[in-house]
The first five atom37 places (N, CA, C, CB, O) and aatype in JSON, in Angstrom:
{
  "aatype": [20, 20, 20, 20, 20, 20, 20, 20, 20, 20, 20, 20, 20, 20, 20, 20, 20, 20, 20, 20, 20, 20, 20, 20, 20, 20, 20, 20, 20, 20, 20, 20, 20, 20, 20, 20, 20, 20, 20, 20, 20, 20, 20, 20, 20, 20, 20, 20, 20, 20, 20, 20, 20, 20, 20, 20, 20, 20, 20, 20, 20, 20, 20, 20, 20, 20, 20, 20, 20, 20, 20, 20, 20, 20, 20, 20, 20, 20, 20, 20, 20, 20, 20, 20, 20, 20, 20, 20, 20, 20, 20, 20, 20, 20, 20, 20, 20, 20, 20, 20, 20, 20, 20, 20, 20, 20, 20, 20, 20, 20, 20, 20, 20, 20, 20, 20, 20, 20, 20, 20, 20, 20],
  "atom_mask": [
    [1, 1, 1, 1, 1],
    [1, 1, 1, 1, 1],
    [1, 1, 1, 1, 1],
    [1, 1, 1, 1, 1],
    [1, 1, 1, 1, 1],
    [1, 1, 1, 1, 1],
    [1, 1, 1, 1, 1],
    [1, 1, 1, 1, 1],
    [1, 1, 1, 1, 1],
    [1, 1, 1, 1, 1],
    [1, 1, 1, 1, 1],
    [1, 1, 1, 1, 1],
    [1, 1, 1, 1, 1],
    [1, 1, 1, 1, 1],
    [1, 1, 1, 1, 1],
    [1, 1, 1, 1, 1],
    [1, 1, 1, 1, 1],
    [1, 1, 1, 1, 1],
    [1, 1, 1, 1, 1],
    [1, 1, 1, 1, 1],
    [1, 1, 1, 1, 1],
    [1, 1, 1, 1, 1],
    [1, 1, 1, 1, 1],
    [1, 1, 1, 1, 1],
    [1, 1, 1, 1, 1],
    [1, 1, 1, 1, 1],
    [1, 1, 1, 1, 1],
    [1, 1, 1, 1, 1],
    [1, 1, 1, 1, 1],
    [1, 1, 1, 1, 1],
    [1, 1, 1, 1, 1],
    [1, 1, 1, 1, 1],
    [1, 1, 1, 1, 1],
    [1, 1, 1, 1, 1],
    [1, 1, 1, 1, 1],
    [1, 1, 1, 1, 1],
    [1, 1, 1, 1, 1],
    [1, 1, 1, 1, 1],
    [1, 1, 1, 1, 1],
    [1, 1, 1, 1, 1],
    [1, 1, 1, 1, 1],
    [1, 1, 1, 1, 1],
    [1, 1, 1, 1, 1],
    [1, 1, 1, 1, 1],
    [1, 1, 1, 1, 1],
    [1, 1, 1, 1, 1],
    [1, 1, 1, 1, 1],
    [1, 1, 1, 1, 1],
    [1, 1, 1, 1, 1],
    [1, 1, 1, 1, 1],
    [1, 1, 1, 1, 1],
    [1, 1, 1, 1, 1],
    [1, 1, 1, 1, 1],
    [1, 1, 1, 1, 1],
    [1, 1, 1, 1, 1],
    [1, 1, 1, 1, 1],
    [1, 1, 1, 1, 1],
    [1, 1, 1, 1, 1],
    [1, 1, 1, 1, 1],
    [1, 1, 1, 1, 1],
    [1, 1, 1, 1, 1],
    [1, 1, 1, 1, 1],
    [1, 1, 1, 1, 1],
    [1, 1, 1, 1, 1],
    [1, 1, 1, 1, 1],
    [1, 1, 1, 1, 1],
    [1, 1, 1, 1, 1],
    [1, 1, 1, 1, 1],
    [1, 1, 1, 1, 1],
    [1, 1, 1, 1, 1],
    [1, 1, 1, 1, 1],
    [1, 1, 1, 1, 1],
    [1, 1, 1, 1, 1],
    [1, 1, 1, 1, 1],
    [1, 1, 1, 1, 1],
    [1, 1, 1, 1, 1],
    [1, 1, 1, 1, 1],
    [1, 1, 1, 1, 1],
    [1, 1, 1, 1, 1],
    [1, 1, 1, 1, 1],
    [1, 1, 1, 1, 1],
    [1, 1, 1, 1, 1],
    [1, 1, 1, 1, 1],
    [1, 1, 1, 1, 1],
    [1, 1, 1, 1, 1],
    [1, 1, 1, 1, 1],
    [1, 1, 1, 1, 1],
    [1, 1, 1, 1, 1],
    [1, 1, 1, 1, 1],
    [1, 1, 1, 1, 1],
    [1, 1, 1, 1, 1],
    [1, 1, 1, 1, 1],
    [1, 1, 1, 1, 1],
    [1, 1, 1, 1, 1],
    [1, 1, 1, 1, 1],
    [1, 1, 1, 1, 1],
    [1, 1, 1, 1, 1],
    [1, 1, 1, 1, 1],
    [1, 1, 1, 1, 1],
    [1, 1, 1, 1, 1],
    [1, 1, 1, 1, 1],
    [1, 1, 1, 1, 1],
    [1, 1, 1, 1, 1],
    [1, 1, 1, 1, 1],
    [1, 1, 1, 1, 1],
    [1, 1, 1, 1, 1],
    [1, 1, 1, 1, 1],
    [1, 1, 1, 1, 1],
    [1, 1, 1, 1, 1],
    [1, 1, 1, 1, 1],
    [1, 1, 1, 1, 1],
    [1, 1, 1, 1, 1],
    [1, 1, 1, 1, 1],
    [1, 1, 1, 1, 1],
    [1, 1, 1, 1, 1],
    [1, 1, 1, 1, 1],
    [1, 1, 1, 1, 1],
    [1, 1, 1, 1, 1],
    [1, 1, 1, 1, 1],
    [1, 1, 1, 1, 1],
    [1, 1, 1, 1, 1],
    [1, 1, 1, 1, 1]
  ],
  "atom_positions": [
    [[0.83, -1.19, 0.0], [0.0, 0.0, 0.0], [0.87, 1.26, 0.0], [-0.94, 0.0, 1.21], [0.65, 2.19, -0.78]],
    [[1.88, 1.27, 0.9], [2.98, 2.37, 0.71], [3.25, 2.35, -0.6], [4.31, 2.18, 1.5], [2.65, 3.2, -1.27]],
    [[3.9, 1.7, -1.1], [4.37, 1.69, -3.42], [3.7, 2.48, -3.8], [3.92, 0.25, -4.75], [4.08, 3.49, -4.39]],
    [[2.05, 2.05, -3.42], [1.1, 2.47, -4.41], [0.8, 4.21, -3.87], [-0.41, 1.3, -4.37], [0.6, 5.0, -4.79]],
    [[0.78, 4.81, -2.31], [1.13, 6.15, -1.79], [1.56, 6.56, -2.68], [1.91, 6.38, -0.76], [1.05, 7.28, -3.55]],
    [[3.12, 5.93, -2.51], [4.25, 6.77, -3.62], [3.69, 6.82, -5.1], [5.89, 5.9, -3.76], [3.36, 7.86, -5.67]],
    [[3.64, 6.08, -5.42], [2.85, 6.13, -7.2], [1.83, 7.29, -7.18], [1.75, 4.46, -7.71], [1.67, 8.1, -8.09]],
    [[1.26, 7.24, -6.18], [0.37, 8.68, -6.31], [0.79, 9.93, -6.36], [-0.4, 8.89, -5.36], [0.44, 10.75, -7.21]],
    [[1.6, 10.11, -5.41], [2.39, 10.95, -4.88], [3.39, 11.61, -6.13], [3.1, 10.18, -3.72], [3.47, 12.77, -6.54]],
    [[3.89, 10.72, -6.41], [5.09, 11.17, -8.18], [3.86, 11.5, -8.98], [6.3, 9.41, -9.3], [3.88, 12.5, -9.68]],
    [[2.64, 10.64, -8.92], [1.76, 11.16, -10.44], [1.12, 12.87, -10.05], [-0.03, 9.77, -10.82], [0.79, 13.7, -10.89]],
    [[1.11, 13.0, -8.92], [0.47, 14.07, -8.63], [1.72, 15.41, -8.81], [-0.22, 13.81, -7.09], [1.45, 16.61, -8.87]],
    [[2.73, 14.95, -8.85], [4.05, 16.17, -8.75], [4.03, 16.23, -9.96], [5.68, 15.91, -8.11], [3.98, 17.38, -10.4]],
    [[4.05, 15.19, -10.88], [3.87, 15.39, -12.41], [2.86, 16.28, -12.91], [3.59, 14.18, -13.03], [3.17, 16.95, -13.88]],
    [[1.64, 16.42, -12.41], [0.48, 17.13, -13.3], [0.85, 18.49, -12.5], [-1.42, 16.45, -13.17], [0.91, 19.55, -13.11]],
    [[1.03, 18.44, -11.49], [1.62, 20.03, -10.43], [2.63, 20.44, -11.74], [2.88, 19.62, -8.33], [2.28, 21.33, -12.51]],
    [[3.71, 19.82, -11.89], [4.66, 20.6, -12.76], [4.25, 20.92, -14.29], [5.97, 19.82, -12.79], [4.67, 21.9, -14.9]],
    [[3.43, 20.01, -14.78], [2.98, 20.24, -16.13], [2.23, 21.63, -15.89], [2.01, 18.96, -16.77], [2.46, 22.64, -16.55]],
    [[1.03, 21.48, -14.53], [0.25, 23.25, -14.52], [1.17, 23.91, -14.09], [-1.12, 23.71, -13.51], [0.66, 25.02, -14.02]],
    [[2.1, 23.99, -13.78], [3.52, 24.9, -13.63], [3.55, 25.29, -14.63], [4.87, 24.38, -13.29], [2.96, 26.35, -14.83]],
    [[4.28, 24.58, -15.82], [4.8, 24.63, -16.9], [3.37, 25.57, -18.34], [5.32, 22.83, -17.06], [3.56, 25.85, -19.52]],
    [[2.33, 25.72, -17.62], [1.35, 25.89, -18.67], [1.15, 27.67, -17.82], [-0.26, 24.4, -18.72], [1.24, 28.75, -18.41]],
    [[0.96, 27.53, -16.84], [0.7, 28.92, -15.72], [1.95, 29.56, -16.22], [0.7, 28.62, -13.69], [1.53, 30.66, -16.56]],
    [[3.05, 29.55, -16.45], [4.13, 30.61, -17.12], [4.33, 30.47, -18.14], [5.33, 30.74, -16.74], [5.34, 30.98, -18.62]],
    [[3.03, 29.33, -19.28], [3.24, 29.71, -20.38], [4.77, 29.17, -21.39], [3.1, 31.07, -20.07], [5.07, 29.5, -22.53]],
    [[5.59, 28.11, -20.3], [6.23, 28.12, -21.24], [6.35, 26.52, -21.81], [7.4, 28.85, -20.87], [6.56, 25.57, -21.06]],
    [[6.18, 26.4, -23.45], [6.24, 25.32, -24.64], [7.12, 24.52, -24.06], [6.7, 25.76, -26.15], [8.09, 24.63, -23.31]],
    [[6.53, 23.7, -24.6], [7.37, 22.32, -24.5], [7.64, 22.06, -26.46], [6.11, 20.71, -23.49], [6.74, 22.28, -27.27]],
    [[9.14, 21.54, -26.88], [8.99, 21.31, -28.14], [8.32, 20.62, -28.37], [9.74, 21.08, -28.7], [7.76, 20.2, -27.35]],
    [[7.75, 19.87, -29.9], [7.17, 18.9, -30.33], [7.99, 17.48, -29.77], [7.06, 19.13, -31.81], [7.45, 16.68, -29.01]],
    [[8.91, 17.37, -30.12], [9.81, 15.99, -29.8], [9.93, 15.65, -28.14], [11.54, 16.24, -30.44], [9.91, 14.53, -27.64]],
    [[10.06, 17.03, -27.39], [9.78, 16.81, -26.07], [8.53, 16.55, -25.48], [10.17, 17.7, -25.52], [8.45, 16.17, -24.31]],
    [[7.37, 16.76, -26.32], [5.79, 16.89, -25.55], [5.68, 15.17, -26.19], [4.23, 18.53, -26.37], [4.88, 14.42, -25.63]],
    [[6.53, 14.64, -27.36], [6.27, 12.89, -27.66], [6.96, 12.52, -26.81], [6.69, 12.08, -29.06], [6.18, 11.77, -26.22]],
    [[8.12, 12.46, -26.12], [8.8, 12.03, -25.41], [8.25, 11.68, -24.18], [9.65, 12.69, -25.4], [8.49, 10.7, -23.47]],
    [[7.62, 12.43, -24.06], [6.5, 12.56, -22.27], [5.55, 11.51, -22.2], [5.27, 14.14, -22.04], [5.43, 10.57, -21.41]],
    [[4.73, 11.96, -23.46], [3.49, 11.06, -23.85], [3.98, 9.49, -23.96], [2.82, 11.58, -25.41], [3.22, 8.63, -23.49]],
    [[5.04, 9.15, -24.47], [5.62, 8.04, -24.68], [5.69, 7.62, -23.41], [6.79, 8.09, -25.38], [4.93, 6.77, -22.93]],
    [[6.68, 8.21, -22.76], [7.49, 7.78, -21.64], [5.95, 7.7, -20.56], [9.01, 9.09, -21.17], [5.78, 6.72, -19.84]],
    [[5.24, 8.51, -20.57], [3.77, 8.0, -19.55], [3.52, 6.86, -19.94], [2.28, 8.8, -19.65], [3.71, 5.85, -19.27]],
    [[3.07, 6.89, -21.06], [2.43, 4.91, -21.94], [3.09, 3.76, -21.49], [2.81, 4.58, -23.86], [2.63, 2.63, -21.3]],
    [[4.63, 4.37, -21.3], [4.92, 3.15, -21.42], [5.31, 2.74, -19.42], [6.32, 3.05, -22.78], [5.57, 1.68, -18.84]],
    [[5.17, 4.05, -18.97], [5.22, 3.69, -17.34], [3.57, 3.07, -16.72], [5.68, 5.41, -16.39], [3.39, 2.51, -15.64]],
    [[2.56, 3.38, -17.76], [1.4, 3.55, -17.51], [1.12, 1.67, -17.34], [0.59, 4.59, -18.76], [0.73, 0.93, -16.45]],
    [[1.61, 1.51, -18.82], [1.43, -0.05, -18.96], [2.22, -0.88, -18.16], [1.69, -0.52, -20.28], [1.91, -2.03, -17.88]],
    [[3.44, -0.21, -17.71], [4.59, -0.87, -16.93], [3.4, -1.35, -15.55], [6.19, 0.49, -16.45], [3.09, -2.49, -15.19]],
    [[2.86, 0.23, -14.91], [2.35, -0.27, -13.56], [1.45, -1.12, -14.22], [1.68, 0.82, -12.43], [1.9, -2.26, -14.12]],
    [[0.31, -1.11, -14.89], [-0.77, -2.26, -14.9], [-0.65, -3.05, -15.11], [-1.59, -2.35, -15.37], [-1.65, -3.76, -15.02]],
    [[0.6, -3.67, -15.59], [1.2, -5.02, -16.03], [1.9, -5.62, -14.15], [2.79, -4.61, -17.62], [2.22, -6.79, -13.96]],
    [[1.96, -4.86, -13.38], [2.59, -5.41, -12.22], [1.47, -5.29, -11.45], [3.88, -4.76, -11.65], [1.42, -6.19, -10.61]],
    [[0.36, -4.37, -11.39], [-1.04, -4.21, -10.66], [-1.57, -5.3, -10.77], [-2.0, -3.21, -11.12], [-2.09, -5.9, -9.83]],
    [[-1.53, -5.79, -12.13], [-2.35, -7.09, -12.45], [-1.92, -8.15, -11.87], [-2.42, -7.46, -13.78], [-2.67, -9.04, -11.48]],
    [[-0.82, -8.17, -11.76], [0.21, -9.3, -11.43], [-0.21, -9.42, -9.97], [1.96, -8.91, -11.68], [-0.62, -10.52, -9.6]],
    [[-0.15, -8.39, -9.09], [-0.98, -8.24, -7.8], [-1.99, -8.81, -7.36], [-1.38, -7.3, -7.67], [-1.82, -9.15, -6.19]],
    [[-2.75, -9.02, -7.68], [-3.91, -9.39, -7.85], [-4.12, -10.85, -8.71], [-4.51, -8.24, -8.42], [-5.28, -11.2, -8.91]],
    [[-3.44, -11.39, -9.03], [-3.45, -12.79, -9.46], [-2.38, -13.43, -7.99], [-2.68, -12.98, -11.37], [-2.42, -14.54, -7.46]],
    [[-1.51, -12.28, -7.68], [-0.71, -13.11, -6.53], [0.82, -13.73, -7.89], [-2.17, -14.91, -5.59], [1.6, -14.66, -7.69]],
    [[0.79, -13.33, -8.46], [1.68, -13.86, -9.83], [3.39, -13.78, -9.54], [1.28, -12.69, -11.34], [3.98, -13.02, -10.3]],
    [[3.85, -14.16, -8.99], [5.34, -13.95, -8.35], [6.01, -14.21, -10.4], [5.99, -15.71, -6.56], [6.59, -13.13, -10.51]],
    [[6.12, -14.61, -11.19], [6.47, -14.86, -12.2], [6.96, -13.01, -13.13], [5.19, -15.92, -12.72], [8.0, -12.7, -13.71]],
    [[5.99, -12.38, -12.94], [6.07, -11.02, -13.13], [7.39, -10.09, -13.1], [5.26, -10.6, -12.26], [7.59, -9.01, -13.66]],
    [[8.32, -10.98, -12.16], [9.55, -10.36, -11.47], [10.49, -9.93, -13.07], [10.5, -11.78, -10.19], [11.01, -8.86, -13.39]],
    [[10.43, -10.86, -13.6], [11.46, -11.15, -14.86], [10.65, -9.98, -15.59], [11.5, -12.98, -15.75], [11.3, -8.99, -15.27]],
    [[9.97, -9.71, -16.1], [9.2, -9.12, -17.31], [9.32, -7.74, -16.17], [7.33, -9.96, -17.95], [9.04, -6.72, -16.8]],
    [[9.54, -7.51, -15.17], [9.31, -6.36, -14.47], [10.58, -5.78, -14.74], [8.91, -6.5, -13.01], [10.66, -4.78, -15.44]],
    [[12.05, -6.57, -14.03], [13.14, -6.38, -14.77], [13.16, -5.72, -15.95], [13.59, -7.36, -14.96], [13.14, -4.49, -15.95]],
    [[13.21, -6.39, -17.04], [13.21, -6.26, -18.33], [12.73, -4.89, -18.79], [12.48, -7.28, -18.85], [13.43, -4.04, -19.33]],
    [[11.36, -4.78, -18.49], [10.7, -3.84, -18.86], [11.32, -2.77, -18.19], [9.38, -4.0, -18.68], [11.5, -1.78, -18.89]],
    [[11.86, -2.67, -16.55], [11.72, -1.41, -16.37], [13.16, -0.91, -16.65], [11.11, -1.09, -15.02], [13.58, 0.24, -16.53]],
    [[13.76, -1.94, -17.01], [15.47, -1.44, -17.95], [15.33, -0.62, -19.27], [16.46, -3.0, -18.62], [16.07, 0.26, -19.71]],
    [[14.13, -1.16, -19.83], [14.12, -0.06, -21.13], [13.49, 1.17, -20.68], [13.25, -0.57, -22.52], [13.79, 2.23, -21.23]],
    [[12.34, 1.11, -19.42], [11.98, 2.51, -19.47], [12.95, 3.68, -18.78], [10.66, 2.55, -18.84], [12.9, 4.9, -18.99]],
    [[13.77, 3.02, -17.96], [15.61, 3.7, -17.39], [16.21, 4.02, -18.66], [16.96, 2.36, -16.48], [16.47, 5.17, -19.01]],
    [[16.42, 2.94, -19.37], [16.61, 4.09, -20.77], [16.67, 4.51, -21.47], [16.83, 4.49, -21.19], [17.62, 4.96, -22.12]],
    [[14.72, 4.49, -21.66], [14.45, 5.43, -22.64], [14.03, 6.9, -21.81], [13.23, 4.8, -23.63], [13.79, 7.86, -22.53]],
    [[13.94, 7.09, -20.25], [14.1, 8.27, -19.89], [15.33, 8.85, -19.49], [13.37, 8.41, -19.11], [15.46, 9.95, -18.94]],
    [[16.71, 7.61, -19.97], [17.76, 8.41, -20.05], [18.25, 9.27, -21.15], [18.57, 7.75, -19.8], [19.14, 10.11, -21.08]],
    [[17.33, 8.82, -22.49], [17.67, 8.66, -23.89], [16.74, 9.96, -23.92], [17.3, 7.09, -24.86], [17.42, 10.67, -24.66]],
    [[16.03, 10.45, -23.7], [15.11, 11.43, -23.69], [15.71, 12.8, -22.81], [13.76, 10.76, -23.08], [15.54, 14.0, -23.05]],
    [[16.54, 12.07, -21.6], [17.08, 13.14, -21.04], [17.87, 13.92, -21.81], [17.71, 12.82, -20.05], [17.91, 15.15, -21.9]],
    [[18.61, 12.96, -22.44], [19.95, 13.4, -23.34], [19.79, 14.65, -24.54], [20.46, 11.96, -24.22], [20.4, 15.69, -24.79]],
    [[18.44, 13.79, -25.19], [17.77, 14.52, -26.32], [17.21, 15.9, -25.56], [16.47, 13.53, -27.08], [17.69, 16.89, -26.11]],
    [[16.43, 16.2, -24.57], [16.27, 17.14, -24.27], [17.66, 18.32, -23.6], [15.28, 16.74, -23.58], [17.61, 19.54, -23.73]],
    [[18.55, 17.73, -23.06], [19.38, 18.45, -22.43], [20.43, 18.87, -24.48], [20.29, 17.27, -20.72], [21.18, 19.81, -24.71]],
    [[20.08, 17.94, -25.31], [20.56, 18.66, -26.84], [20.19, 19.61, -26.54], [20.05, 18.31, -28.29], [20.85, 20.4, -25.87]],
    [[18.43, 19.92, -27.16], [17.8, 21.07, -27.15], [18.18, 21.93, -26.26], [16.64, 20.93, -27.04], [18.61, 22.97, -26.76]],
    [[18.19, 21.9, -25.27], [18.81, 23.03, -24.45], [20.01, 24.0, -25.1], [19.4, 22.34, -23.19], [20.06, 25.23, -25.18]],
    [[21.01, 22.92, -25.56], [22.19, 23.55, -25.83], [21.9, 24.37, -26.97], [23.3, 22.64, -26.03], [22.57, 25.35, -27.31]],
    [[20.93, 23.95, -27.52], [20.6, 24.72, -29.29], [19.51, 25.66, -29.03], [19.91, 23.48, -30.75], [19.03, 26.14, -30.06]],
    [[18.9, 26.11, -27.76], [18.02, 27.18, -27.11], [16.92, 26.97, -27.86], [18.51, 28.7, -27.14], [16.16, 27.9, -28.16]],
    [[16.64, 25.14, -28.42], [15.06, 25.25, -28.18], [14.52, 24.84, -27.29], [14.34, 24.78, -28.94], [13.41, 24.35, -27.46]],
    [[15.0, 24.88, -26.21], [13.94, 25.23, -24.89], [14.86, 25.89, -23.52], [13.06, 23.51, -24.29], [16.05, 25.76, -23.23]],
    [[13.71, 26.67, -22.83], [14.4, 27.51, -21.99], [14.56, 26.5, -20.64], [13.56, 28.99, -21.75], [14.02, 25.52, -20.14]],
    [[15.92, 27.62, -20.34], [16.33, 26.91, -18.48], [15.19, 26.3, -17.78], [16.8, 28.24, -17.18], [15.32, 25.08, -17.83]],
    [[14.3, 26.59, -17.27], [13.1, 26.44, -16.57], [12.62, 25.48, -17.23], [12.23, 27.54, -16.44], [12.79, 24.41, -16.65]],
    [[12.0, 25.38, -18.38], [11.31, 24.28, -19.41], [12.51, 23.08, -18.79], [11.39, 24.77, -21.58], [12.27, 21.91, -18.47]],
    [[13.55, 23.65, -18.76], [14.41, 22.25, -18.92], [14.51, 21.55, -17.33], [16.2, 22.63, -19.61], [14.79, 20.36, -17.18]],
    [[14.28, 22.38, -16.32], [14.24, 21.96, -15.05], [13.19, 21.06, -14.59], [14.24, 22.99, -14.34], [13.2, 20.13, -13.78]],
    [[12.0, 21.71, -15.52], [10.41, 21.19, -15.48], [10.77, 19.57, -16.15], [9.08, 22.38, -16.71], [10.59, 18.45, -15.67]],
    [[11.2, 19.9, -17.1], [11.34, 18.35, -18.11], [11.62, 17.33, -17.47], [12.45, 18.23, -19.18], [10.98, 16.33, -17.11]],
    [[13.37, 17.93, -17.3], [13.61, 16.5, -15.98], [13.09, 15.9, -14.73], [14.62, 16.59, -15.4], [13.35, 14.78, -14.27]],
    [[12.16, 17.01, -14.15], [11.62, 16.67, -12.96], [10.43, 15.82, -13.72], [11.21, 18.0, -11.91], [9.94, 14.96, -12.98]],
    [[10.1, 15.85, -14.5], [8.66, 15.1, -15.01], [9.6, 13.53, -15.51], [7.58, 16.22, -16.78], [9.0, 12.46, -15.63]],
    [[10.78, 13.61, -15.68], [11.04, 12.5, -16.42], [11.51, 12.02, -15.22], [11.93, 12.53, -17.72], [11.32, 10.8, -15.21]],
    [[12.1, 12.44, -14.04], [12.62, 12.07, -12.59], [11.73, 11.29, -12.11], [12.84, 13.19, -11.6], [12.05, 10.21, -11.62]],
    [[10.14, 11.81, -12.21], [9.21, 11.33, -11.29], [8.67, 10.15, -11.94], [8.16, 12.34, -10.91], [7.8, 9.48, -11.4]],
    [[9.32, 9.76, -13.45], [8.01, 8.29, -13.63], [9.27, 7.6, -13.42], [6.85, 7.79, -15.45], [9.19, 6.4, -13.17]],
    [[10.37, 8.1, -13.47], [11.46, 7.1, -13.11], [11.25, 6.39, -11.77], [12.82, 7.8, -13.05], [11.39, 5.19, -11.53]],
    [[10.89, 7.42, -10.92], [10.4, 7.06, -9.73], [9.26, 5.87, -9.82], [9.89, 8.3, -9.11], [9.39, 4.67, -9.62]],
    [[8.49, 6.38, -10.07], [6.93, 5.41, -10.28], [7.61, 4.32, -10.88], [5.47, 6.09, -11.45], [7.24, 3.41, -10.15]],
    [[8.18, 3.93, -11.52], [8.9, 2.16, -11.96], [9.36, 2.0, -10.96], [10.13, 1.78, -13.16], [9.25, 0.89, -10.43]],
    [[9.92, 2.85, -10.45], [11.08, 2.3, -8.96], [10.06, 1.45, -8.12], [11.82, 3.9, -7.67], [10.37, 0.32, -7.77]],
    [[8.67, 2.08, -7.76], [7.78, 1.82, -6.53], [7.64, 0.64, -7.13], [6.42, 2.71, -6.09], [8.0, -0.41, -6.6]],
    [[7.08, 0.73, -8.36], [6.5, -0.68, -9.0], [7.01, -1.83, -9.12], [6.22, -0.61, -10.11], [6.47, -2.93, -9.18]],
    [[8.36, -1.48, -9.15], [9.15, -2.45, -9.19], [9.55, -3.35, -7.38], [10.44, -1.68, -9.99], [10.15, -4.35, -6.98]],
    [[9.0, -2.56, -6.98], [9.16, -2.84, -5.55], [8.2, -3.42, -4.8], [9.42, -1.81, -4.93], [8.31, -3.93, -3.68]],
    [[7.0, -3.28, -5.67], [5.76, -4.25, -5.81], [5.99, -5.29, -6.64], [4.54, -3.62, -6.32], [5.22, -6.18, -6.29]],
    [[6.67, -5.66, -7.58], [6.92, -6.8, -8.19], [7.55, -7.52, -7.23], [7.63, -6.68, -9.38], [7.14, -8.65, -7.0]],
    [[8.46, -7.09, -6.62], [9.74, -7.89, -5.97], [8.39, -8.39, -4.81], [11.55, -6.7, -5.22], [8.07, -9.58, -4.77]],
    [[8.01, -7.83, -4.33], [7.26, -7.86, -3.18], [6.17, -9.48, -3.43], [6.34, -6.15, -3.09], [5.98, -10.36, -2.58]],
    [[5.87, -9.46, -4.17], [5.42, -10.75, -4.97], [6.43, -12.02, -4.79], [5.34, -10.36, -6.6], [6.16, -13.09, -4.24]],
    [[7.38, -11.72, -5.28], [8.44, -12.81, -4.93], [8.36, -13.46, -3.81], [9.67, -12.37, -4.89], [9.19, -14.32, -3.53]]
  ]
}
């Protein structure tokens, strides 16, 4: 029940920083606003694929939890990178870029919990 706190807790700092990010008005590029959308989908399916697993009692989950949450480490490292480009080429500002990573920080987080609900299965 704590995991799942925390899972709330990161999803809720996420939509806080996105109305951050909209209240001063400042853009997100195109490649950075797919990057997000991506990187949610694929944390989104990450948790319901281990929620489910919960609820069957499924200790097997552990492996595919692994797996999975190695690509989403990095593809929000691979996204970091690409965004901290843009930075250097001033399509997007300081702040945008503080906002970014904290949004990409926090689903990193949310795999972390989840993953800690997988293990927890074991």
């Amino acid at each position: 029940a704590d995991e799942y706190e925390s899972v709330s807790d990161y999803e809720a700092a996420i939509l806080k920083l996105h109305l951050k990010r909209l209240k001063a008005g400042l853009p997100l590029t195109d490649e950075g606003f797919k990057e997000i959308l991506h990187l949610h989908d694929l944390v989104a399916s990450y948790l319901s694929i281990i929620s489910e697993a919960m609820v069957r009692h499924d200790p097997n989950v552990l492996t595919r939890a692994n797996v999975d949450g190695d690509i989403i480490t990095h593809y929000m490292k691979s996204c970091r990178d690409r965004h901290l480009a843009r930075v250097g080429t001033q399509q997007a500002s300081p702040l945008t870029s503080l906002i970014f990573t904290d949004i990409l920080t926090n689903y990193r987080k949310i795999k972390d919990h989840a993953l800690n609900i997988a293990e927890t299965l074991v």
